[in-house]
C-alpha positions as CSV (number, residue, x, y, z in Angstrom):
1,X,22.6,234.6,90.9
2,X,24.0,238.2,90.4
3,X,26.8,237.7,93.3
4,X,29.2,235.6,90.6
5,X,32.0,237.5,90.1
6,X,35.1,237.0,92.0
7,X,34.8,240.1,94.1
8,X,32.0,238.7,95.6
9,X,32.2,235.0,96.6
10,X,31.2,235.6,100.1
11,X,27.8,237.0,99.0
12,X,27.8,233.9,96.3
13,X,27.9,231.7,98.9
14,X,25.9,233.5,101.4
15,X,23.1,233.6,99.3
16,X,23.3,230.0,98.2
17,X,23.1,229.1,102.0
18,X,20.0,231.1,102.4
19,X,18.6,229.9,99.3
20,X,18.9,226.1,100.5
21,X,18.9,225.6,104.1
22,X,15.6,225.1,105.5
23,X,14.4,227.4,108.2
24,X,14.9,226.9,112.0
25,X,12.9,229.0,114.6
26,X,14.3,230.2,117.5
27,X,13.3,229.2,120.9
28,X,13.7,231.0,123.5
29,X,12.3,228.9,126.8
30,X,13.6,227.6,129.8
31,X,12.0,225.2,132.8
32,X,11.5,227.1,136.8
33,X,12.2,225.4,139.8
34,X,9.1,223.2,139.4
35,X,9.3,222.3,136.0
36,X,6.9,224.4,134.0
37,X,8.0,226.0,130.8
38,X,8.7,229.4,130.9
39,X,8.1,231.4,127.5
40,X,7.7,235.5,128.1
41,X,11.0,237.1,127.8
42,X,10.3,238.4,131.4
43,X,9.6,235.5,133.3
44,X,13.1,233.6,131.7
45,X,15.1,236.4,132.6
46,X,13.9,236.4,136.3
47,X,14.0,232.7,136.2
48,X,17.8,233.0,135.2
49,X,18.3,235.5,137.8
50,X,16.8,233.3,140.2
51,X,19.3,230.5,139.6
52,X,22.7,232.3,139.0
53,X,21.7,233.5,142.7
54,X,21.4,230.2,144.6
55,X,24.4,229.2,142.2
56,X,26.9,232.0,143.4
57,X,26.0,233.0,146.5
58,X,26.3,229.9,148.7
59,X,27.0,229.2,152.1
60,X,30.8,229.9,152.2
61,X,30.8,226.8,155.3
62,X,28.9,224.0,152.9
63,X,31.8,223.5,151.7
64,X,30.5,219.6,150.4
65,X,29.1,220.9,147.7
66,X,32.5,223.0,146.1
67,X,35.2,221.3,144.6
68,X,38.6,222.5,145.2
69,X,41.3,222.0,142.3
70,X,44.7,222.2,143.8
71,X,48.0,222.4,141.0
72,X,51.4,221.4,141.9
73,X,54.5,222.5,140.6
74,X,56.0,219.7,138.1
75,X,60.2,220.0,138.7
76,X,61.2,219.3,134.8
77,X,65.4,218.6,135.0
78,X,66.8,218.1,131.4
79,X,70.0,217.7,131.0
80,X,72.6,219.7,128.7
81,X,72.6,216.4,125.9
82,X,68.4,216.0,126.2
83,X,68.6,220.2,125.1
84,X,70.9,220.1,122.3
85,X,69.8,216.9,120.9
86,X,66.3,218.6,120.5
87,X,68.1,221.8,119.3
88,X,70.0,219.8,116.5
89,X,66.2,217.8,115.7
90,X,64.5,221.5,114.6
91,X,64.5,222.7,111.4
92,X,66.4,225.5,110.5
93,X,65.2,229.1,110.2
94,X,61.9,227.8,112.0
95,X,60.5,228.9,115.4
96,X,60.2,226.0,117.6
């Protein structure tokens, strides 16, 4: 191992990561619409297309299938004694 010195512990380490972790191929497939497996780069990427279509552009009046989050406004009233009691609770010369 020639990457020993302390300059180069990254490459150290790097190295000893290749050196013992066992390979894992990459695999790059997806199902269609009817369940075959879809392997050539061209065919995924159309297949992708396909889908991100009938994801985002819906029918703007179904509107069974969205979900609507709504947020409301949480009214948070401390008082004066609440404030300075956590005030005097921090420790000095630290941000809160």
């Amino acid at each position: 191992m020639e990457h020993h010195t302390k300059n180069e512990s990254k490459k150290y380490y790097k190295r000893i990561q290749n050196v013992t972790q066992e390979f894992k191929p990459r695999v790059n497939a997806r199902r269609d619409a009817n369940g075959k497996i879809l392997t050539e780069k061209e065919y995924i990427q159309r297949g992708w297309k396909e889908y991100f279509e009938s994801v985002l552009i819906a029918d703007p009046d179904d509107t069974d299938s969205m979900i609507f989050f709504t947020v409301e406004k949480e009214e948070i009233q401390s008082s004066y004694e609440e404030v300075t009691h956590i005030i005097k609770c921090l420790k000095t010369h630290k941000a809160p």
